[in-house]
KEDREN-430011 format. One record per residue (C-alpha): residue in one letter; x, y, z. Coordinates in steps of 0.5 Angstrom, whole numbers, plus 500, padded with zeros to 3 digits. Each point is the difference from the previous one (the first is absolute). Layout:
<nodes>
(A,(X,Y,Z))
...
</nodes>
This chain:
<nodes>
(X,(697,606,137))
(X,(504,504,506))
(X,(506,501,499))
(X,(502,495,496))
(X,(504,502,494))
(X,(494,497,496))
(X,(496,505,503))
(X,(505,506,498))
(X,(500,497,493))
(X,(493,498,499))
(X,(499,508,503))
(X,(504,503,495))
(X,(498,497,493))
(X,(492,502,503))
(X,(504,507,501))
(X,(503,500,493))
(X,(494,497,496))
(X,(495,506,503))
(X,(505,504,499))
(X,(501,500,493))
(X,(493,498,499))
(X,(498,508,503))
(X,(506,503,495))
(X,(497,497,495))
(X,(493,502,501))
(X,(503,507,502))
(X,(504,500,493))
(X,(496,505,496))
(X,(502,505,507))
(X,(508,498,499))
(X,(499,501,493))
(X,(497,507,500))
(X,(505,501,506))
(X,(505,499,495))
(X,(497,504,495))
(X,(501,506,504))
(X,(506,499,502))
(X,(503,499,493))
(X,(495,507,498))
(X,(503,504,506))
(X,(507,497,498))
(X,(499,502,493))
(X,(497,507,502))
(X,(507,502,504))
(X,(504,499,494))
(X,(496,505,496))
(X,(500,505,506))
(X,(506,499,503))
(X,(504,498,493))
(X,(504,493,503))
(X,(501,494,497))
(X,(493,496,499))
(X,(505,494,504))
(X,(502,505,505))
(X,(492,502,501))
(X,(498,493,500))
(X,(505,498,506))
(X,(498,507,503))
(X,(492,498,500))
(X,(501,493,503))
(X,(505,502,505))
(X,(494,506,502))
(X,(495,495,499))
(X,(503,495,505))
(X,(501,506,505))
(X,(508,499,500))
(X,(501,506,497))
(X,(508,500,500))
(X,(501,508,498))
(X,(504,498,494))
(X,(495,504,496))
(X,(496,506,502))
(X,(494,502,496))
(X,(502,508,499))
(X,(494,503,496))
(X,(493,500,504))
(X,(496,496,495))
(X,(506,494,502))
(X,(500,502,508))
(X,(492,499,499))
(X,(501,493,496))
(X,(505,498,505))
(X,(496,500,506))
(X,(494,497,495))
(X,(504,494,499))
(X,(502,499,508))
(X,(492,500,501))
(X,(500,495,495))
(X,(505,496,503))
(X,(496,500,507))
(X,(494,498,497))
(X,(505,494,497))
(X,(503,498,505))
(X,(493,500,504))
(X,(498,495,495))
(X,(505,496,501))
(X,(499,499,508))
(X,(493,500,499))
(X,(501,494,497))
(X,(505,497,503))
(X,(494,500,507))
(X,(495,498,497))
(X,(504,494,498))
(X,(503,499,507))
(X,(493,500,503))
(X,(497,495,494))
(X,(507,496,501))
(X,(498,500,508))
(X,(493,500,498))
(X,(501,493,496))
(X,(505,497,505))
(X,(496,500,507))
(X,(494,496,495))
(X,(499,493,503))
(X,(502,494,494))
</nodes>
């Protein structure tokens, strides 16, 4: 297999199916993820008194660690929110490159398999 452009592809489907396969085992995780996120957002409307869009785009622009400062929590429940929702963010994102090695070692594993 090499370097053969066979090889390459063979590789990257190996990489998407396991993949995929971890996210979906890992769905109920995302989803609870998620469902924090959308509880946080829904509490920063409440506290900060904003728009449940604007709270929305807040909570997952925290959550995914950007943090463009457009919007800034100002009571200390929201602050408190805030920072919960960065955690939350990190454990994703941690999910996902979990994920993502364990799918290059299965698809590495697979390929150095005799046929």
């Amino acid at each position: 297999m090499g370097g053969t452009r066979f090889g390459e592809i063979s590789m990257l489907v190996r990489f998407n199916y396991h993949f995929f396969n971890m996210c979906w085992h890992a769905r109920g995780l995302f989803l609870v993820l998620l469902a924090f996120l959308m509880a946080g957002a829904v509490t920063i409307a409440e506290v900060e008194d904003i728009p449940i869009g604007e709270a929305v785009y807040f909570s997952f622009i925290t959550g995914l660690t950007v943090g463009y400062g457009d919007i800034a929590p100002h009571t200390t429940i929201g602050r408190i929110v805030s920072v919960a929702l960065g955690f939350i963010g990190i454990v994703f994102s941690g999910m996902v490159v979990a994920i993502a090695v364990h799918a290059v070692r299965e698809a590495w594993e697979e390929s150095q398999k005799p046929d």
